[in-house]
C-alpha positions as CSV (number, residue, x, y, z in Angstrom):
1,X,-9.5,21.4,11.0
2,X,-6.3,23.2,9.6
3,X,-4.1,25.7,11.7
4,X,-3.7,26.3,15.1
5,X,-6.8,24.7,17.3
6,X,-8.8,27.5,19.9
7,X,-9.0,25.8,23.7
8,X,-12.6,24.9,22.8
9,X,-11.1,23.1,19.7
10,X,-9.3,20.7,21.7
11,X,-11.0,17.1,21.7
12,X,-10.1,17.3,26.0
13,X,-13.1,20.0,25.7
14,X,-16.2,17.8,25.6
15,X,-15.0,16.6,28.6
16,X,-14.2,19.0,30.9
17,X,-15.1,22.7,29.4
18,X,-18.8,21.9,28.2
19,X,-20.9,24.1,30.7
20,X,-23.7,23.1,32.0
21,X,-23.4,19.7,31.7
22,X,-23.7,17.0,35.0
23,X,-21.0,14.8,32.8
24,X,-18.6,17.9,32.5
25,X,-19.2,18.8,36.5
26,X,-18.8,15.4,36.7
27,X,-15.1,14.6,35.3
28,X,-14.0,18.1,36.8
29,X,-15.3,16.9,40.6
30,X,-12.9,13.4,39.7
31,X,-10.0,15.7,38.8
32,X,-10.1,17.6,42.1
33,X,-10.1,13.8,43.6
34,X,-7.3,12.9,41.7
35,X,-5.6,16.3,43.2
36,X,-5.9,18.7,40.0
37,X,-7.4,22.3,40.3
38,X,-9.2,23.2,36.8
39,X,-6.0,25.8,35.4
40,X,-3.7,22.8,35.6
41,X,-6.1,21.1,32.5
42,X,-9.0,23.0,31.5
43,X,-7.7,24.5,27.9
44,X,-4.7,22.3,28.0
45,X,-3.6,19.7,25.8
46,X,-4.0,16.5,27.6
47,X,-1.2,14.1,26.4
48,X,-1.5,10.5,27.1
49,X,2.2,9.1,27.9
50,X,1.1,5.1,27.1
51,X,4.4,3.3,29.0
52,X,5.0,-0.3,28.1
53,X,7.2,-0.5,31.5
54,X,7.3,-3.7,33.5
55,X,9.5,-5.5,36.0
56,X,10.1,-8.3,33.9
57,X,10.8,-6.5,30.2
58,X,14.5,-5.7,30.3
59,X,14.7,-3.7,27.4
60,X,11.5,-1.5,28.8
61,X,13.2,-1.7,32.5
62,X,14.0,2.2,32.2
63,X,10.6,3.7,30.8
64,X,9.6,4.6,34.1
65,X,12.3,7.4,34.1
66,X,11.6,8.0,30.6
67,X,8.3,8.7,31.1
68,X,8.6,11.2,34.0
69,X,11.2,13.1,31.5
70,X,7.9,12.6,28.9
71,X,6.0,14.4,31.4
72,X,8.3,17.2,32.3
73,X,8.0,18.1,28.5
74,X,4.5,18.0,28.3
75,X,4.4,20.3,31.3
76,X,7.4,22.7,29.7
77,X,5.3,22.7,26.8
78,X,1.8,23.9,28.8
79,X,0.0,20.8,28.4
80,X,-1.0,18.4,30.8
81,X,0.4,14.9,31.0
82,X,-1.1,11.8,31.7
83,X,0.1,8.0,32.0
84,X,-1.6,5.0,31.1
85,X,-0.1,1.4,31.5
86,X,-0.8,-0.7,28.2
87,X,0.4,-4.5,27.6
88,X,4.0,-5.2,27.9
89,X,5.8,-7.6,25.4
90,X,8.4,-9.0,26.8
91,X,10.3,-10.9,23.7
92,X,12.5,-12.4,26.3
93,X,9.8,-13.8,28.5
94,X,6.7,-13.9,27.1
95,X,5.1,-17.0,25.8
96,X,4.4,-18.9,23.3
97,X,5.7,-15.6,21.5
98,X,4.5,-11.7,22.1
99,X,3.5,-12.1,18.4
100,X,0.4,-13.5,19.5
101,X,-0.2,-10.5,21.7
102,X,0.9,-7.9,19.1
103,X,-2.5,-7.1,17.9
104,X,-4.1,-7.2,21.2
105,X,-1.8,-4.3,22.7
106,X,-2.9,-2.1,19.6
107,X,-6.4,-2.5,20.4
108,X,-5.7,-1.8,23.5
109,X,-3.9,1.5,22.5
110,X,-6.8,2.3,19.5
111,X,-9.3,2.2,22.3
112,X,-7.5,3.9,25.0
113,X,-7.0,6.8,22.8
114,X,-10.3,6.8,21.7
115,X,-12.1,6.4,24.7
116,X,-10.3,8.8,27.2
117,X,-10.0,12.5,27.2
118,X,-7.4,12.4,25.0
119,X,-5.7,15.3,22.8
120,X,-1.8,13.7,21.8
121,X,-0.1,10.8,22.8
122,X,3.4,9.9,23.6
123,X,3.7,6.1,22.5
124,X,6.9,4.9,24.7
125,X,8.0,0.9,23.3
126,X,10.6,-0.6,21.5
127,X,10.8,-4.1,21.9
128,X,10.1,-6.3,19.1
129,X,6.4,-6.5,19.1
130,X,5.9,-3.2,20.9
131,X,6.5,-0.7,18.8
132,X,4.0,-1.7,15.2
133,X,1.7,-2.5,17.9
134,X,1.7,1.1,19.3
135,X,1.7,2.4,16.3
136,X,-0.9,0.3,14.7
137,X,-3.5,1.2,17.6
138,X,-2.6,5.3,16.9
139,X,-3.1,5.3,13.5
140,X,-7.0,3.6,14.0
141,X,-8.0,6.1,16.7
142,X,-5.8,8.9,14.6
143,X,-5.3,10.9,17.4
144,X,-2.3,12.8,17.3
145,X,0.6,10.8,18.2
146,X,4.5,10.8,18.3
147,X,6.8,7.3,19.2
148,X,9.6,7.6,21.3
149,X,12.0,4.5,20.9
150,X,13.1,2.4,24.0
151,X,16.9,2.6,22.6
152,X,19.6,-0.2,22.2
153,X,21.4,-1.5,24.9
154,X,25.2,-1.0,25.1
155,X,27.3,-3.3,23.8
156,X,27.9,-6.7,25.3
157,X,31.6,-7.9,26.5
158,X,32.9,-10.7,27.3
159,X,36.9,-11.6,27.3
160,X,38.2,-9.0,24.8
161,X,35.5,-9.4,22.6
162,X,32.2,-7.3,21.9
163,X,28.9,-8.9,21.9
164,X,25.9,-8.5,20.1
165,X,23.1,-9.7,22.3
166,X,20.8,-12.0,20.4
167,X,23.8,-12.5,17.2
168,X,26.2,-13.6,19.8
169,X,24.1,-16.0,22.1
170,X,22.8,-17.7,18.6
171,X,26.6,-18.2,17.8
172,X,28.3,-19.6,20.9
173,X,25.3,-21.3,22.0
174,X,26.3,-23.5,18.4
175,X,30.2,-23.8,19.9
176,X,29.0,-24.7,23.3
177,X,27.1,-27.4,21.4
178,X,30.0,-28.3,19.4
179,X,32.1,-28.4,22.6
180,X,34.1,-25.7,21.5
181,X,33.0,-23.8,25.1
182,X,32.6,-25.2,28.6
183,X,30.0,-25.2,30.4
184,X,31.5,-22.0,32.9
185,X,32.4,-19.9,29.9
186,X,28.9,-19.9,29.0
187,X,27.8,-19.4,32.4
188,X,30.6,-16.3,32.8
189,X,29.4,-15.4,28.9
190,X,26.0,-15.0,30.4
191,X,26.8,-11.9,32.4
192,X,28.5,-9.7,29.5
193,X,25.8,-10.7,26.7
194,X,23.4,-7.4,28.1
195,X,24.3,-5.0,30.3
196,X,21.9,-2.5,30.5
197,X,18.5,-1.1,29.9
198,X,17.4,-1.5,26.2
199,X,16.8,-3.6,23.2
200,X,19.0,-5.6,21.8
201,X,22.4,-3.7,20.2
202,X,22.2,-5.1,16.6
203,X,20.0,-4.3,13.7
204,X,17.6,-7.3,15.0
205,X,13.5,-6.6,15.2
206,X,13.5,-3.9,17.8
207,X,16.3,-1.5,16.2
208,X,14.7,-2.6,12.7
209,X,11.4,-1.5,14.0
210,X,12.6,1.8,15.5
211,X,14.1,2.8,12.4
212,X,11.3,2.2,10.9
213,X,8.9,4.4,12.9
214,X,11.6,7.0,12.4
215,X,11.5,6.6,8.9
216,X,7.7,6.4,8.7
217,X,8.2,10.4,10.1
218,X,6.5,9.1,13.7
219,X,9.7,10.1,16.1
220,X,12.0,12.9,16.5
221,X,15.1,12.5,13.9
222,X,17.6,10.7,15.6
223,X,15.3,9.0,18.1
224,X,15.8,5.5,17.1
225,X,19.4,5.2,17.5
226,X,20.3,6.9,21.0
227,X,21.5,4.2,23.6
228,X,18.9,3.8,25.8
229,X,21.1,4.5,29.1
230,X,22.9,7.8,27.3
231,X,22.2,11.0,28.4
232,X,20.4,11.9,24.9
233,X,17.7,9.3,25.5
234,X,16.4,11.2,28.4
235,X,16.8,14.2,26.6
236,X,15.0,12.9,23.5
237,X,12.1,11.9,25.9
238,X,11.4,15.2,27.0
239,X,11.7,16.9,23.2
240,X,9.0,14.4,22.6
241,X,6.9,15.2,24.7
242,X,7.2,18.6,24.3
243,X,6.7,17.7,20.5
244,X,3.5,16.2,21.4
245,X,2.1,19.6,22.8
246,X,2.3,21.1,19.4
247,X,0.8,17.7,17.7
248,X,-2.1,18.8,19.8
249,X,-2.6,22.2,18.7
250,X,-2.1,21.9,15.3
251,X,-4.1,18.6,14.9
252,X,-1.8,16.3,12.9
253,X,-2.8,13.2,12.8
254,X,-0.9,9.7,11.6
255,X,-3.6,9.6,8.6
256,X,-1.8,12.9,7.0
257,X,2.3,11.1,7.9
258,X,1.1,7.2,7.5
259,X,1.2,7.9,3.5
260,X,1.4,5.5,1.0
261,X,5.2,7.3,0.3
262,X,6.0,7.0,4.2
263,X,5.4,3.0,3.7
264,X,7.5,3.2,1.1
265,X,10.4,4.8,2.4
266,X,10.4,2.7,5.3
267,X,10.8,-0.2,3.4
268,X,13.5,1.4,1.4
269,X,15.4,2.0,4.7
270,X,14.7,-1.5,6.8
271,X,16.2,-3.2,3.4
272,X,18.9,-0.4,3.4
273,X,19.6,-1.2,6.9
274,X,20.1,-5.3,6.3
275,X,16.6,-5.3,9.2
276,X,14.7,-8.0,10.1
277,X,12.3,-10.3,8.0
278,X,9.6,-9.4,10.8
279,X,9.7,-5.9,9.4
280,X,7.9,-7.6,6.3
281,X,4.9,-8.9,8.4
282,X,4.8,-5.2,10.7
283,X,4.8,-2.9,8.0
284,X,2.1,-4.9,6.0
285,X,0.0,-4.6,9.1
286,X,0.5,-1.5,9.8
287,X,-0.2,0.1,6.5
288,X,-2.9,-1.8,6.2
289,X,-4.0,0.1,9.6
290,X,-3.8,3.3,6.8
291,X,-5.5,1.7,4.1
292,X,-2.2,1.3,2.3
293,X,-2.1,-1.6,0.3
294,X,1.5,-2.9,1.3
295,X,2.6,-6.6,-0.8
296,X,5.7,-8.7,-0.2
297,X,6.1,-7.4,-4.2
298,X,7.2,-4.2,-2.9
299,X,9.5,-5.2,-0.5
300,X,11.0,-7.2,-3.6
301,X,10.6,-4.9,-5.5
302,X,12.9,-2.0,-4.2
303,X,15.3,-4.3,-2.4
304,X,16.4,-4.6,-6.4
305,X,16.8,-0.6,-5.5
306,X,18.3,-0.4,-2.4
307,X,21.9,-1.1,-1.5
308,X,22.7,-2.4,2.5
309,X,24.9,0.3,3.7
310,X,24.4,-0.5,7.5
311,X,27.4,-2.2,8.4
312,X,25.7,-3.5,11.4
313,X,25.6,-6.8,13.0
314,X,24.1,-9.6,11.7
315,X,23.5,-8.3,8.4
316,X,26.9,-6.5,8.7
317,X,29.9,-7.9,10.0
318,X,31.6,-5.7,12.7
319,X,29.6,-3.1,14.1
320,X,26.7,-2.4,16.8
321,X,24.1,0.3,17.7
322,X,26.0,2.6,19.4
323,X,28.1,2.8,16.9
324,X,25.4,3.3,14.2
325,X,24.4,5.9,16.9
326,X,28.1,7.5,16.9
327,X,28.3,7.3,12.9
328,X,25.3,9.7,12.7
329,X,22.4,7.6,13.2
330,X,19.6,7.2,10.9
331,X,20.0,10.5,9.7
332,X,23.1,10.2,8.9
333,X,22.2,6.8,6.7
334,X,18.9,8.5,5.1
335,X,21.1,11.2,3.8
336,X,22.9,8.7,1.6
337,X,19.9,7.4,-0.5
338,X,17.7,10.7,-0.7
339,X,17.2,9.9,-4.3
340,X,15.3,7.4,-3.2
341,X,13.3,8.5,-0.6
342,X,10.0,11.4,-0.7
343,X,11.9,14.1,1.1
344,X,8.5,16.7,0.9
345,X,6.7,14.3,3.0
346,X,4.8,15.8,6.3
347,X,6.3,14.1,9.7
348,X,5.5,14.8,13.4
349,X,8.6,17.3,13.0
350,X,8.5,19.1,9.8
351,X,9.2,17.4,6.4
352,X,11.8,14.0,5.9
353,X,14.2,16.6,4.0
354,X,14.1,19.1,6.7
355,X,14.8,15.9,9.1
356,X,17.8,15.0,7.5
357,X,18.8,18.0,5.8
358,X,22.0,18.8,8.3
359,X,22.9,15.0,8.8
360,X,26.4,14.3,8.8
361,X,28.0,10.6,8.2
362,X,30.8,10.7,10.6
363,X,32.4,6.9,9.9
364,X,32.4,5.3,6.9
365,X,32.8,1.7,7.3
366,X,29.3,1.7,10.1
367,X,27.6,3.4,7.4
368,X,29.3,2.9,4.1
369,X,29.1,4.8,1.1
370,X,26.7,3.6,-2.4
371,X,30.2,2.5,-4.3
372,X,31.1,0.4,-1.2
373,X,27.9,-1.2,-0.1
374,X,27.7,-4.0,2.8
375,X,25.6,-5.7,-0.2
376,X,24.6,-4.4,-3.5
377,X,20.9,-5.3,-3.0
378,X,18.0,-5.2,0.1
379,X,18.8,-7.2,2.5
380,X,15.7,-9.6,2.0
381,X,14.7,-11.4,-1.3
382,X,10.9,-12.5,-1.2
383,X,10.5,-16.2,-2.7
384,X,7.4,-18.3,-5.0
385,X,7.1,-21.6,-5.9
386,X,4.6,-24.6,-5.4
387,X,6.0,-25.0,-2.0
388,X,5.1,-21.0,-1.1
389,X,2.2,-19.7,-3.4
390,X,1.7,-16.7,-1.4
391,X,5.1,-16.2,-0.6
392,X,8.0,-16.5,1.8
393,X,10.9,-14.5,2.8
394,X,14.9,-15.3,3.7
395,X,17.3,-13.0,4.5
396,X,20.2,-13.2,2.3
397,X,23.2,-11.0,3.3
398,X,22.9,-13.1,6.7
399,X,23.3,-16.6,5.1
400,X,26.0,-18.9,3.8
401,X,26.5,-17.7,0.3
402,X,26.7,-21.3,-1.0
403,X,23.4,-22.0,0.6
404,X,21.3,-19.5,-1.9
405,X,21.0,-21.6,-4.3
406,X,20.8,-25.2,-3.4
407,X,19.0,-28.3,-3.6
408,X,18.4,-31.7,-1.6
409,X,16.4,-33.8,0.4
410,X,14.1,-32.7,3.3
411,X,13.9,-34.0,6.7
412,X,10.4,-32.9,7.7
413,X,9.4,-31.8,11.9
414,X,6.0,-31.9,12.3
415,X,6.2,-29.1,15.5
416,X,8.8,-27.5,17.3
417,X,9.4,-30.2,20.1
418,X,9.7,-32.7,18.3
419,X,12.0,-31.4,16.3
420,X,14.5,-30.3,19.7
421,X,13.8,-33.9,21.0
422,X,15.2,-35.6,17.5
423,X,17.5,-33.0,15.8
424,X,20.5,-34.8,16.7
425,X,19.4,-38.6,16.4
426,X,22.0,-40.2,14.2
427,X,19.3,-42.3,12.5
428,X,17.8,-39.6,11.0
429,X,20.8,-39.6,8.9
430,X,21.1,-35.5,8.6
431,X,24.0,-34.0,6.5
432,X,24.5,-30.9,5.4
433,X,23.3,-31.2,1.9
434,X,19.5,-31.7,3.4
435,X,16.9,-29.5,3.9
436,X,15.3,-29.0,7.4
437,X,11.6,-28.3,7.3
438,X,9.2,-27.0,10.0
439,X,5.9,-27.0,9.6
440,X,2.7,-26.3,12.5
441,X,4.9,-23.1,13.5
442,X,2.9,-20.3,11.4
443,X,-0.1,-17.5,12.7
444,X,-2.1,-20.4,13.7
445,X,0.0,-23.1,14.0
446,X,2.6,-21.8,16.5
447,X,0.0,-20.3,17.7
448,X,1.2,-16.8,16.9
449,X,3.9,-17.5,14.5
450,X,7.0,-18.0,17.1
451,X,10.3,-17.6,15.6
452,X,10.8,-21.1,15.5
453,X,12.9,-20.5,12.1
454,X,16.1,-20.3,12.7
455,X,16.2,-24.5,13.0
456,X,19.1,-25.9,15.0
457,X,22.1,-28.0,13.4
458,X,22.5,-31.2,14.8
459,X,25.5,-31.5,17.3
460,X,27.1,-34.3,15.2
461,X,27.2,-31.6,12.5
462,X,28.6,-28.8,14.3
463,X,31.4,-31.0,15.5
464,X,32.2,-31.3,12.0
465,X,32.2,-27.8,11.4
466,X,29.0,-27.4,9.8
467,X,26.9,-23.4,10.6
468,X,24.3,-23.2,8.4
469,X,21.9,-25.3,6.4
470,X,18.6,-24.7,4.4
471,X,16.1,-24.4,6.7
472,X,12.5,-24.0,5.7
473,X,9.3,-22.8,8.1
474,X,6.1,-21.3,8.0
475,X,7.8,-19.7,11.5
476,X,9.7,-16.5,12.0
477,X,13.1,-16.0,13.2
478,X,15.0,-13.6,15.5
479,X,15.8,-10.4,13.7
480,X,19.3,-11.1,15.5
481,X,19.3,-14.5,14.0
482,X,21.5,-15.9,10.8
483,X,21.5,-18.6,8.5
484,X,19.9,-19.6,4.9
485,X,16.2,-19.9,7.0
486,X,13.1,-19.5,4.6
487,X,10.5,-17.9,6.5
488,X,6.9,-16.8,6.9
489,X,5.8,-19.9,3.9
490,X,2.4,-18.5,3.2
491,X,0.0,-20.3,3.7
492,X,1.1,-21.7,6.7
493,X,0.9,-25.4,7.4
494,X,-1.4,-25.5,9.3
495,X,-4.2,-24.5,7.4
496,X,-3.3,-27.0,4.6
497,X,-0.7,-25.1,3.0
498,X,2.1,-26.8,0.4
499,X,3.8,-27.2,3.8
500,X,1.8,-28.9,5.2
501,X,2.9,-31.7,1.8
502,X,6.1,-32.1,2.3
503,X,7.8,-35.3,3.3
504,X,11.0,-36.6,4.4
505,X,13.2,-37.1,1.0
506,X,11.4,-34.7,-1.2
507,X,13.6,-32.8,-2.9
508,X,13.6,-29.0,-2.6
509,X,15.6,-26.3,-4.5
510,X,16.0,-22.7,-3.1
511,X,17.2,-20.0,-6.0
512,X,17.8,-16.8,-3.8
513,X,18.7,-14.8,-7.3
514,X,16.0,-16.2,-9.3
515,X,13.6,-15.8,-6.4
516,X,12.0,-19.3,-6.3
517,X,11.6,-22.1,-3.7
518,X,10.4,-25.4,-5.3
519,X,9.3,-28.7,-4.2
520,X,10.2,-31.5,-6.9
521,X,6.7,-33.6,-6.4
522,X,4.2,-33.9,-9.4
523,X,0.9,-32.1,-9.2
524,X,-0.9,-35.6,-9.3
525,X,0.8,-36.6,-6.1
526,X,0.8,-33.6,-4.2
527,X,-3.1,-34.2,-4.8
528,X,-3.0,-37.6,-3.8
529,X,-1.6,-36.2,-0.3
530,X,-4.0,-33.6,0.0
531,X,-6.6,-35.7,-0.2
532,X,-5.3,-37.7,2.8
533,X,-4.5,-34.8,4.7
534,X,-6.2,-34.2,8.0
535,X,-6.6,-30.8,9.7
536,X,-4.6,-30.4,13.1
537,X,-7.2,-30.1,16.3
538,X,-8.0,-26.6,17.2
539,X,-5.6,-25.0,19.4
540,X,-8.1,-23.0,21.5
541,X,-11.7,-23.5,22.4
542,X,-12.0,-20.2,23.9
543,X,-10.9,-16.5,25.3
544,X,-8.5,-15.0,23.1
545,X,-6.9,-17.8,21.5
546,X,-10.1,-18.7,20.3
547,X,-10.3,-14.9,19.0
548,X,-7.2,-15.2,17.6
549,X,-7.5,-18.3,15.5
550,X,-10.9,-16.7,14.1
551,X,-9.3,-13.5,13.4
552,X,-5.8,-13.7,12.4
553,X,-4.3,-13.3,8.5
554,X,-1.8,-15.4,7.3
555,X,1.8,-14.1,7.2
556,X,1.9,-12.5,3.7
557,X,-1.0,-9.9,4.6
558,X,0.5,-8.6,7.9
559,X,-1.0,-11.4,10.7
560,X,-3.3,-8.4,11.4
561,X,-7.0,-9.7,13.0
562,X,-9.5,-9.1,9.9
563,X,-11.9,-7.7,12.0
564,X,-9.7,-4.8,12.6
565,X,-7.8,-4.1,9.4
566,X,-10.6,-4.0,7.5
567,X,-11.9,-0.5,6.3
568,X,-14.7,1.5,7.8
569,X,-14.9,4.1,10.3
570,X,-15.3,3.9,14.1
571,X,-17.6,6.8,16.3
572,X,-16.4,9.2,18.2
573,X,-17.6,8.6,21.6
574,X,-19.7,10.5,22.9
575,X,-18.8,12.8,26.1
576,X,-21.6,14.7,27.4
């Protein structure tokens, strides 16, 4: 269907406008239960408004308001609104890790929006896990769909300084460790970290995310950056919903914006922006939701490209969200690589050129210029080598420059706790010249791939002065997390990858600029250990763990289940 759709168009119709039919007399009898006279609906677009809002997700904590502003624009709009509550993921609280629960929240969207009477949708998320989920689940079902982003939180503050929540709680967690802070300035610390509705105020997984959806063409321009408690973001959540209205009658679906050039420019702009490795793992999965075939070659590929201009914390070194917000947002930033970018592109809101067509940078050091770059490359580098044949990741511009290309002996951790309940024995013998390795932390391992990555120092070593090592996991890390950590080692551990090899005093040599991580064993030995290698017990024996372990890809391919990003189309249902 091209052009504007008739009433009768509208996918809504089957259910309530086909006369004649006990199903149609049906579903308009259960809207005069639910309170609704037939001219409030009946020839309407119905827009879903699917709210990730709970009482225990801080950085969703203000989406109930949001979505009655949603509402109000559906209504100013002449559609008709309605909400639906889908899975929280609560990166805070939720455990092992929301990872695990990524997928299941876009099934949950795919087959809410397929299911109900359904015309547009209004996708309202933004922490970590929340927003490719939504996403993912909207571009299967394909029904028209705009995202509007949760927003950052303001800035942290504690004693003069600003905070970066995440960034800053990774940091003096280390001094508190190395007795450099008491135990009641952590505790007064606590309360300034994050003050407000929100995700987290640096360019960690949720803002990296965000600006990715805007980038892909699914938001309003500007959406991403507004602070979640500003005036704007209220505003912005109305415009969206209006928005949706029009998605409605005009049909456009995420198949005609989730193009093989969208994926592309969102990678060029999460590398631009110094994002988070997770971005690697969401954007595989969710082109692969379009039939895109997205690699961790592209992402090294045109981080080669790309220079970081995002001075923004913890790629950058001195600014947060609201600033990036202040500076002109990701508008602003777009407008300073559109020579890299496919400005004809379709996006819910006209083309990517007519997005950023007016977009002004209005500070140069948040959002620096191409001759004075935060870095001159993307801020990840994907790795190979015997110790990741399929790959692993490490963000560079947030690690020890010294670090990127080092060798030395590995102290191996065969999970997570054992690793916190021996990290700072003395006998292990740790200095900072080894290498500490994870392993058991991956897709299946974890389970779900926690972000385990970001390995501890010992306290010995902090004492001394000591922040950052070589760390190597099949785990992820914290988007607002720091450090020479190589991340996402595909295949994982777990299921018998190189990882899973390793033992302590192996040497291992990590080249960032040749792009290679390399364990110094012979072929013949790593054979011999193979050979002795037993698989770990199964982590679930049913529900859906057990669905999960069957399902999931490894970390290279997007940790998608393969049962759904696989190819192949799904019927309509039926409404009569």
């Amino acid at each position: 269907m091209t052009g504007r759709l008739r009433p009768e168009d509208l996918r809504s119709h089957q259910w309530y406008g086909a006369e004649g039919q006990l199903r149609t007399w049906s579903h308009n009898a259960r809207m005069r239960q639910l309170g609704y006279e037939a001219e409030e609906y009946r020839g309407r677009p119905v827009i879903a408004v699917l709210n990730t809002w709970s009482d225990i997700n801080p950085c969703h904590v203000h989406l109930r308001e949001r979505a009655e502003a949603v509402k109000r624009g559906v209504w100013q709009a002449g559609g008709f609104p309605l909400e639906f509550p889908v899975a929280t993921l609560s990166e805070t609280y939720q455990k092992p890790t929301p990872m695990l629960y990524r997928n299941l929240l876009a099934m949950e969207t795919e087959e809410l929006l397929r299911s109900y009477p359904i015309d547009a949708a209004v996708l309202l998320g933004g922490c970590d896990k929340s927003t490719p989920a939504l996403l993912m689940g909207a571009a299967s079902a394909d029904v028209p769909a705009i995202f509007m982003p949760a927003g950052p939180m303001l800035p942290g503050h504690w004693r003069g300084e600003t905070l970066g929540s995440g960034t800053d709680m990774w940091k003096y967690w280390d001094e508190h460790r190395a007795g450099n802070l008491t135990d009641c300035e952590l505790r007064d610390l606590q309360g300034g970290l994050a003050r407000s509705p929100g995700h987290c105020m640096t360019m960690g997984t949720a803002s990296t995310m965000t600006a990715a959806a805007e980038a892909l063409g699914m938001t309003l321009p500007g959406a991403s950056s507004i602070p979640a408690v500003d005036s704007g973001h209220e505003r912005m959540a109305a415009a969206s919903g209006r928005r949706a209205v029009e998605l409605a009658w005009t049909a456009l679906k995420p198949s005609r914006i989730l193009t093989r050039e969208a994926f592309d420019d969102a990678v060029t702009t999460v590398l631009g922006l110094g994002g988070s490795t997770n971005a690697v793992i969401h954007l595989i999965a969710m082109a692969g939701r379009c039939q895109v075939e997205l690699t961790l070659d592209d992402f090294d590929r045109i981080a080669r490209t790309v220079p970081v201009l995002a001075n923004v914390r913890p790629g950058g070194q001195t600014y947060l969200m609201e600033d990036f917000y202040f500076a002109g947002g990701l508008p602003a930033f777009l407008s300073r690589i559109t020579d890299l970018l496919h400005l004809d592109r379709p996006t819910v809101n006209g083309t990517l050129g007519e997005q950023i067509g007016n977009a002004v940078v209005h500070d140069d050091d948040v959002i620096r210029t191409r001759d004075n770059p935060v870095a001159r490359e993307g801020g990840v580098a994907v790795l190979r080598g015997n110790l990741c044949p399929d790959g692993a990741v490490i963000k560079h511009i947030a690690a020890e420059q010294h670090l990127l290309k080092h060798t030395g002996p590995a102290v191996v951790f065969d999970d997570y706790r054992t690793m916190q309940r021996t990290i700072n024995d003395p006998s292990l013998g740790i200095t900072p010249e080894h290498v500490l390795v994870l392993r058991n932390a991956g897709p299946k391992g974890g389970p779900g791939m926690p972000e385990y990555g970001m390995l501890p120092l010992p306290d010995y070593l902090l004492k001394q002065g000591v922040r950052d090592m070589v760390r190597i996991s099949d785990a992820r890390m914290s988007g607002t997390s720091y450090g020479a950590c190589v991340l996402h080692v595909a295949p994982e551990s777990y299921v018998g990858g190189p990882l899973a090899l390793v033992r302590t005093g192996d040497s291992i040599t990590l080249d960032v600029e040749a792009r290679t991580l390399h364990l110094h064993v012979d072929d013949g030995e790593l054979e011999r250990r193979r050979a002795d290698w037993t698989p770990p017990p199964t982590r679930y024996e049913r529900g859906y763990g057990a669905l999960y372990n069957e399902q999931i890809t490894q970390a290279d391919t997007g940790c998608d289940f393969e049962f759904l990003a696989r190819s192949g189309k799904v019927q309509d249902p039926y409404a009569g």
